[in-house]
C-alpha positions in Angstrom: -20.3 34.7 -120.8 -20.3 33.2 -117.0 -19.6 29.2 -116.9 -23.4 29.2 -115.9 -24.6 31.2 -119.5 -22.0 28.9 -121.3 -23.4 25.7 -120.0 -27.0 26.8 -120.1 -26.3 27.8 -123.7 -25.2 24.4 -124.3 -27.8 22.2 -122.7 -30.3 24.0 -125.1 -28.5 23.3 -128.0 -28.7 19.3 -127.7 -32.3 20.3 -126.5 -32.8 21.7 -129.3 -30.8 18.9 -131.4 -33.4 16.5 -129.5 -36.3 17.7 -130.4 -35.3 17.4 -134.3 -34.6 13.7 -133.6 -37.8 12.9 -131.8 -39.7 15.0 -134.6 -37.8 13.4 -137.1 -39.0 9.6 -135.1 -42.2 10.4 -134.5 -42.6 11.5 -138.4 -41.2 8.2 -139.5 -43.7 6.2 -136.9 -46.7 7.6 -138.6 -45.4 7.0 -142.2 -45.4 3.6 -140.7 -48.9 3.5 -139.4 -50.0 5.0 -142.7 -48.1 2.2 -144.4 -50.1 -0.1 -141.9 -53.1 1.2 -142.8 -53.0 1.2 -146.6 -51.8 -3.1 -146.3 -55.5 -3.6 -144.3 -57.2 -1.5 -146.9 -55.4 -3.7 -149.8 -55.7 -6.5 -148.6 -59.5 -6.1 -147.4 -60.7 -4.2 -150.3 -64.8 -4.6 -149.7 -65.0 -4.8 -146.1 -65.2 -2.1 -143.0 -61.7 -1.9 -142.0 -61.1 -1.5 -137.9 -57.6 0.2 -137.8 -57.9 0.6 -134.2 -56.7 -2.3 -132.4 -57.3 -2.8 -128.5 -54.8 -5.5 -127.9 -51.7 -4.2 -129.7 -52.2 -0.7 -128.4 -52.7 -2.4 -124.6 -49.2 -4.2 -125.4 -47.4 -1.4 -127.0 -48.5 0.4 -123.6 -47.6 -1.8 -121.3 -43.8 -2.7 -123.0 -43.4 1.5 -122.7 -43.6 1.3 -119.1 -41.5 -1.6 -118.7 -39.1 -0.4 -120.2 -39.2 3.6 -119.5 -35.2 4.3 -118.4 -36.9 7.1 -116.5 -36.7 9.8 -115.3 -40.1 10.7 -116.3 -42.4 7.8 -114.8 -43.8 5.0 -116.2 -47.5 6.2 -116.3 -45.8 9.5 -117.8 -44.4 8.2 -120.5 -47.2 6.0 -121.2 -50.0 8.6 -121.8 -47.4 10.7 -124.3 -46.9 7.8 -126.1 -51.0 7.6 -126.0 -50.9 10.8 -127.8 -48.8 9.7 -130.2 -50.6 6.8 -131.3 -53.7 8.8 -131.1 -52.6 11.4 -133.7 -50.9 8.7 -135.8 -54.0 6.9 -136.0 -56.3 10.1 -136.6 -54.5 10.8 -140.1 -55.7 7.5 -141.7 -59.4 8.4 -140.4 -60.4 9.9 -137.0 -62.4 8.1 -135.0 -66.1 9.0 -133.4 -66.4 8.3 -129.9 -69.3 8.6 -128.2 -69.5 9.6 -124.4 -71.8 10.4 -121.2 -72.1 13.9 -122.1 -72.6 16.8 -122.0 -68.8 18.3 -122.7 -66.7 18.6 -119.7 -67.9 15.2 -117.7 -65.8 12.4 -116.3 -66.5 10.3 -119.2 -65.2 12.9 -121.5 -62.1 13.0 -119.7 -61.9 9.2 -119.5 -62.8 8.9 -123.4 -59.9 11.4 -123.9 -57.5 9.0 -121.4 -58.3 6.0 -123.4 -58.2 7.0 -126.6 -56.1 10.7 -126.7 -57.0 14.1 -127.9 -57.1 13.4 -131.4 -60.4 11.5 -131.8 -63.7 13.3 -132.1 -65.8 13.3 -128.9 -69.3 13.0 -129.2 -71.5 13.8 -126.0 -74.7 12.3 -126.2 -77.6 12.7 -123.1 -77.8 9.5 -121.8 -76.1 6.0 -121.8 -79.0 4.6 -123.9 -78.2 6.9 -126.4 -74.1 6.4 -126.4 -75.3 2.6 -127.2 -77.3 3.5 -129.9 -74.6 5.5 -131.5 -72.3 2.9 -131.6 -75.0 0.0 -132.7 -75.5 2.3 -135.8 -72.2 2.7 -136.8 -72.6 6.5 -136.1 -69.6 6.6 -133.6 -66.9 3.7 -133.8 -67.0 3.5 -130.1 -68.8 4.6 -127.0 -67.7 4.9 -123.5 -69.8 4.7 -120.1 -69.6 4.2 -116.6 -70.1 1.2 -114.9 -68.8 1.3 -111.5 -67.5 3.8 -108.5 -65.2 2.9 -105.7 -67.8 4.7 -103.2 -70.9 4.3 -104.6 -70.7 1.1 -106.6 -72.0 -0.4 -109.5 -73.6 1.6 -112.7 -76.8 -0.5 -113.0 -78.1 1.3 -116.1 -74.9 0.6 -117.8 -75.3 -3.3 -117.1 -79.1 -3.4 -117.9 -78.2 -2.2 -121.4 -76.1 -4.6 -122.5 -79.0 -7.4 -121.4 -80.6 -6.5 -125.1 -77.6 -4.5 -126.8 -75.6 -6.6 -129.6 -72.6 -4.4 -128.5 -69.0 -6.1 -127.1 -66.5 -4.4 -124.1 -63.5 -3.5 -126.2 -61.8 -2.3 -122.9 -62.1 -0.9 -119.4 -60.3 2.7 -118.2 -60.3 3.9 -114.5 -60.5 7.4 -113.5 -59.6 9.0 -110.2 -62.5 11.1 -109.6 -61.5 14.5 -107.7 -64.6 16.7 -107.1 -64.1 20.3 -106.6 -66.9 22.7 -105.1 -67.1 25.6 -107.9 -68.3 29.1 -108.1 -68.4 31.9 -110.7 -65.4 34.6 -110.4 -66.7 37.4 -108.4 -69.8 34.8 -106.4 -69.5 35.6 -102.2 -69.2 32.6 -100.8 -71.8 33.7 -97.9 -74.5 34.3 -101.1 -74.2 30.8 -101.8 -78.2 29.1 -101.4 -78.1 26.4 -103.7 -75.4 23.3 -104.7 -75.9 22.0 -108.2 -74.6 18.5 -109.1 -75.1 14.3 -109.9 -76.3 12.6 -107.7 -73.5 10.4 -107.4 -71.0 13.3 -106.7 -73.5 14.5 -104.0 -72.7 10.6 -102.5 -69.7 10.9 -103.2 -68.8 14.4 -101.2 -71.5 13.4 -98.3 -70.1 13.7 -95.2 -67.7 17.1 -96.4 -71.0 18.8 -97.6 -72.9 17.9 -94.4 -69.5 19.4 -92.2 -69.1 22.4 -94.0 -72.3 23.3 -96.0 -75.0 22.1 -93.7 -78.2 23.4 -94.7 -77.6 24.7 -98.2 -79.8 23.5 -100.9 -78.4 20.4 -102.9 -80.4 20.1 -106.4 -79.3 17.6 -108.6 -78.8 17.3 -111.9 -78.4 15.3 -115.6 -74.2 15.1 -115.5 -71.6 17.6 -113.3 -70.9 19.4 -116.7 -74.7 20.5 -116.4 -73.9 21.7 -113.0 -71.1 23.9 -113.9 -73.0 25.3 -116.5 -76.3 26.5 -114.2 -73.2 27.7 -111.7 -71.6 29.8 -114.5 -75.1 32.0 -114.6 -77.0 31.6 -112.0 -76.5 34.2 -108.6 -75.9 32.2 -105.7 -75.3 28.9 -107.0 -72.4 26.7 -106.8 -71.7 23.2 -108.5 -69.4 20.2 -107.8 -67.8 19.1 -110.7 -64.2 18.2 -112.1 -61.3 19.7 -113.6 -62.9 19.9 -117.1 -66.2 21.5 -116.5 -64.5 24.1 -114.4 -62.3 25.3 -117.2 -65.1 24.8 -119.8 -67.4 27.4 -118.0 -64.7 29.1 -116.4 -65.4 28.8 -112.5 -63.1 29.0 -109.8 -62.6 26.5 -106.6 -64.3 27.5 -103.5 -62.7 24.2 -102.1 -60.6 21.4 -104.1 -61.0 17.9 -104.0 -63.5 17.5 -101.8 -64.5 13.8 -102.4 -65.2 12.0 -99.1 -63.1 9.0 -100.1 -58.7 10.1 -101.5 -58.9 6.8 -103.6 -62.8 7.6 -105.1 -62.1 5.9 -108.7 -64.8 5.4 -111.4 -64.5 2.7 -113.9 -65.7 3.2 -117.4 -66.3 0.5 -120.0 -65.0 1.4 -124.1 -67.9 -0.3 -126.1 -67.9 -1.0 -129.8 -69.3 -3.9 -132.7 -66.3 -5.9 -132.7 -64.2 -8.9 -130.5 -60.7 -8.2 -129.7 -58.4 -10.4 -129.9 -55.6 -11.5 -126.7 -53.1 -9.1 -125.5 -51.7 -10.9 -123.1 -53.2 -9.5 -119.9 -56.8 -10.2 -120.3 -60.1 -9.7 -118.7 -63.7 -11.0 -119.6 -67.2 -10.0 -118.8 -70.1 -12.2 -118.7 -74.2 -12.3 -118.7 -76.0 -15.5 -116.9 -79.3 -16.3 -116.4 -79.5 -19.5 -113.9 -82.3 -21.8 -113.4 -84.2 -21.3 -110.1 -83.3 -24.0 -108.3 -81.1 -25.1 -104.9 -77.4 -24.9 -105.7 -77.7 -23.1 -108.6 -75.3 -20.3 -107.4 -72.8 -23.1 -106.4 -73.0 -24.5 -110.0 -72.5 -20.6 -111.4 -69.0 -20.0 -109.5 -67.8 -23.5 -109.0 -66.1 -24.1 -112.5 -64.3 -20.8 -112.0 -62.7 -21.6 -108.2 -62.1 -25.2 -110.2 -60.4 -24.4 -113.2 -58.3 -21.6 -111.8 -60.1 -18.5 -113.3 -60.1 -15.1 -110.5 -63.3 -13.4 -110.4 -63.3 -9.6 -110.3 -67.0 -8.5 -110.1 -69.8 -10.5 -109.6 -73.3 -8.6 -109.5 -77.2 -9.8 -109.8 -79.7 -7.6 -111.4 -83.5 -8.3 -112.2 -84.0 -10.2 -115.0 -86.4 -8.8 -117.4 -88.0 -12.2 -118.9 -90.1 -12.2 -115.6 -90.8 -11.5 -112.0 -88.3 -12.8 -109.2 -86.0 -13.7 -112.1 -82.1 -12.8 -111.8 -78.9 -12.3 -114.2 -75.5 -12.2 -113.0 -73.1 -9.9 -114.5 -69.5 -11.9 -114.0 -66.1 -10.1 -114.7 -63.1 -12.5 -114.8 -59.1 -12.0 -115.4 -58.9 -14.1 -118.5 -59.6 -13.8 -122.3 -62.5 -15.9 -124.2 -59.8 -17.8 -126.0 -57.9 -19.4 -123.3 -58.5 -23.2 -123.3 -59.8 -23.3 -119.7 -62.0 -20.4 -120.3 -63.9 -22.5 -122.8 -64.0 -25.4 -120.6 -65.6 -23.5 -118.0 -68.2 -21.4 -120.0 -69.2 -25.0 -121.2 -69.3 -26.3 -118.1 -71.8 -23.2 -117.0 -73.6 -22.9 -120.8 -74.7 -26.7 -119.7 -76.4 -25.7 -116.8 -77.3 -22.2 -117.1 -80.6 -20.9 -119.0 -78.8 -18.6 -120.8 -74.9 -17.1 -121.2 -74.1 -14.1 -123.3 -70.5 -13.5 -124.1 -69.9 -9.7 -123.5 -66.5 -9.5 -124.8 -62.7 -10.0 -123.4 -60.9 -6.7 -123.6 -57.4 -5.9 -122.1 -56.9 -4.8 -118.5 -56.7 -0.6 -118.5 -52.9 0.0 -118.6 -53.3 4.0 -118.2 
């Protein structure tokens, strides 16, 4: 053997010796999550046990990226230790998550960020329904959209939680990379219509207008529903992700084609339950203000006083009655700091109404 074969030969033998010892790790962590799993059940014999916990799996998250030695990168190592927990978690009892659907959307692919491969995925039509899911205690969790980079807020997402019992339970963001796609064997000059959302057609504006000016743009329930009309249809072609162009098997006329590089969507993980601090917090608010001069001022003061940085701040119509408003807040902060409950006391004194939405860690992945 050449010094090359011989050193080869023994680089994949440690590989090999390796991969026993991280099997033989990884084995042992879910013997301990079982373990975990079986003291809540004891110890909680009557009640609905939540063996998925927001917080701790936000702090395992963040301390793997700390301290990564490299030389894979942070976020790398982060998302395989995702997986982990996910499947670790799955053999106690998978979870239901509900999503945007249909399969092969953003939100699928965001659920799947969050969460890992090894929950079950549930696509459901509309964000109503992903709400409903989860109220029923159908799916443990849903997840929905509630803001782009480009195109801004969701406002459907925000108008359901006006009524909905439902808490945030986290936040994930999503670089959004739109591809033009077309079925193996379409000529691109045959091309009369464009299937998508009509956010992604927002979103892809000014490319579509500079290099397919004039063509049809029809849009469409969700970019998976795209893909799928583009996957049959002669002369059609669809802008959708990643996902949906593997799901129906279409291939890229042009790749990411989104007007903006940094074009980001963030989606919301909604469940029944509070979560409790992690460390690196964020909280989300509902207010209804008294018409009245100042009342803004009195809204956002407390928060510049005590400290608190606001992330989002957005007004939609209230539904108790005409020329009525609600602000949707987003702060950095969790519910149970002590200043936090000074100022939501402060605003609960002068406001007509102040729903607590939920505090959830700030998306690590």
């Amino acid at each position: 053997m050449s010094d090359e074969q011989t050193r080869l030969a023994e680089l994949r033998d440690r590989i090999d010796s390796l991969d026993k010892q991280i099997m033989d790790l990884i084995s042992a962590r879910a013997q301990c999550a079982q373990e975990v799993a079986h003291v809540k059940m004891a110890s909680r014999p009557n009640e609905d046990v939540f063996f998925y916990r927001p917080e701790r799996e936000a702090q395992v998250l963040r301390r793997i990226k700390a301290e990564n030695p490299g030389p894979l990168s942070g976020e790398e190592m982060a998302r395989l230790f995702r997986e982990i927990m996910s499947a670790c978690l799955a053999l106690e009892k998978p979870m239901h998550i509900a999503f945007l659907g249909p399969e092969g959307t953003f939100t699928q692919a965001a659920a799947l960020k969050h969460f890992g491969h090894s929950v079950i995925s549930v696509p459901l039509p509309a964000i109503d329904d992903v709400f409903r899911e989860v109220e029923s205690g159908a799916a443990h969790y849903g997840v929905v959209p509630v803001e782009n980079s480009t195109e801004g807020m969701i406002n459907h997402t925000l108008d359901m939680f006006i009524g909905s019992p439902l808490k945030i339970c986290g936040e994930v963001q999503l670089r959004i990379h739109h591809h033009l796609l077309a079925a193996e064997g379409t000529d691109d000059q045959a091309i009369t219509r464009i299937y998508s959302h009509q956010q992604s057609f927002a979103q892809c504006r000014q490319w579509l207008d500079a290099h397919w000016h004039g063509v049809e743009r029809v849009a469409v329930s969700s970019n998976a529903e795209a893909a799928r009309r583009a996957s049959s249809e002669p002369g059609a072609a669809a802008i959708a992700g990643d996902m949906a162009a593997e799901l129906y098997g279409l291939r890229k006329l042009a790749a990411t084609i989104e007007d903006r590089p940094d074009n980001t969507t963030r989606f919301l993980i909604i469940g029944r339950e509070e979560v409790g601090p992690s460390g690196h917090d964020k909280s989300s608010i509902l207010v209804s203000m008294r018409n009245k001069p100042g009342a803004l001022y009195e809204l956002l003061e407390p928060f510049h006083r005590h400290g608190l940085s606001l992330t989002r701040l957005e007004t939609r119509p209230s539904p108790s009655g005409t020329w009525a408003y609600v602000f949707y807040i987003d702060f950095e902060a969790h519910v149970d700091d002590p200043q936090v409950q000074t100022v939501l006391g402060e605003i609960e004194n002068e406001a007509v109404e102040l729903k607590r939405l939920g505090s959830y860690p700030i998306g690590v992945l």
